[in-house]
N, C-alpha and C positions, 0 to 999 in steps of 0.2 A: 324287962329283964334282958341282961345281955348274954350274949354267949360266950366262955373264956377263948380268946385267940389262940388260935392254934400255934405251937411252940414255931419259932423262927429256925428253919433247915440251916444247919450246922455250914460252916467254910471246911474246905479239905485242904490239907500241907499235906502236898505229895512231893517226892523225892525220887527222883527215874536217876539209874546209877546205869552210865552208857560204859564201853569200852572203847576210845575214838570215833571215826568215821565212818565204821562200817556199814554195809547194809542189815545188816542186825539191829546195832543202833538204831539208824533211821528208822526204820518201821517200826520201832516200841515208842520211840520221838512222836511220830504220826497217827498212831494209833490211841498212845495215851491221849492224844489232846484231842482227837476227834470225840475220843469217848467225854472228858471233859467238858468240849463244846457242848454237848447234845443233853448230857445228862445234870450238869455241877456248871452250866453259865451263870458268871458272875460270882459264882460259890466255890474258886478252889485257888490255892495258890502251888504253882508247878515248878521245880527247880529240877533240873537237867544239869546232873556232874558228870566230868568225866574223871573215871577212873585213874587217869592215867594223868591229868594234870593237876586232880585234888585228893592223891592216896590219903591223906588223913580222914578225910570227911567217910573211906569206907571201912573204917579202924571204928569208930565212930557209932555206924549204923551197920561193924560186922556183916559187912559184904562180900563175899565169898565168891560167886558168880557175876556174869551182866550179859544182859540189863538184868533188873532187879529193881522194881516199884517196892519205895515203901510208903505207905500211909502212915503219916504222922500223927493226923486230926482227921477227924474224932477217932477218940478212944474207941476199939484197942488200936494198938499199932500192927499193922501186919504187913508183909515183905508177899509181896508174886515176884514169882524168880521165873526168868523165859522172856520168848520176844515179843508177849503178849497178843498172839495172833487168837487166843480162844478167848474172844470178847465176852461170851459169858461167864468164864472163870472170873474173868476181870471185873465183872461189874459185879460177879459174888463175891469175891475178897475184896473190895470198896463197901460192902454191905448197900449197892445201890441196886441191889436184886436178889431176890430170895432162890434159895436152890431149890431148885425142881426135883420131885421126888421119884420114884422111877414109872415109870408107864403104866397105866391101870393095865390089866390083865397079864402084867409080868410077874413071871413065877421066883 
């Protein structure tokens, strides 16, 4: 008897919406793809716009703020708005980690 294989882990299309060169940008640049690296190698595809030289693409994906990650794939589509410095926000709205619930013995 064999064992059914385990489903093949999903590709991610992700979408980082910069505002030029800032260092705002950059550290959501650096960050998203470290997290990438570590957790989605091999499994993600990353496109970096700037707001400023592609305004339609944020009409599009109603973009309001920046940066602003949106997950495109897999299903659902969700939007982190921020410079993505709270890694584990980020890897809970990637659904690449589960939220923690609050502290055992908190009232």
């Amino acid at each position: 008897m064999t064992w059914p294989l385990s489903p093949a882990p999903e590709d991610y299309v992700l979408r980082l919406f910069v505002a030029g060169t800032t260092t705002r940008s950059q550290n959501a640049i650096t960050t998203i793809r470290r997290i990438c690296d570590e957790h989605l190698a091999g499994r993600f595809d990353l496109e970096v716009i700037d707001v400023y030289t592609h305004p339609r693409e944020t009409r599009d994906f109603q973009i309001v703020a920046t940066p602003t990650l949106v997950k495109v794939a897999p299903d659902p589509l969700r939007r982190i708005v921020g410079d993505l410095a709270n890694r584990d926000r980020v890897l809970i709205g990637l659904s690449l980690e589960e939220p923690r619930g609050p502290a055992k013995g908190a009232a």
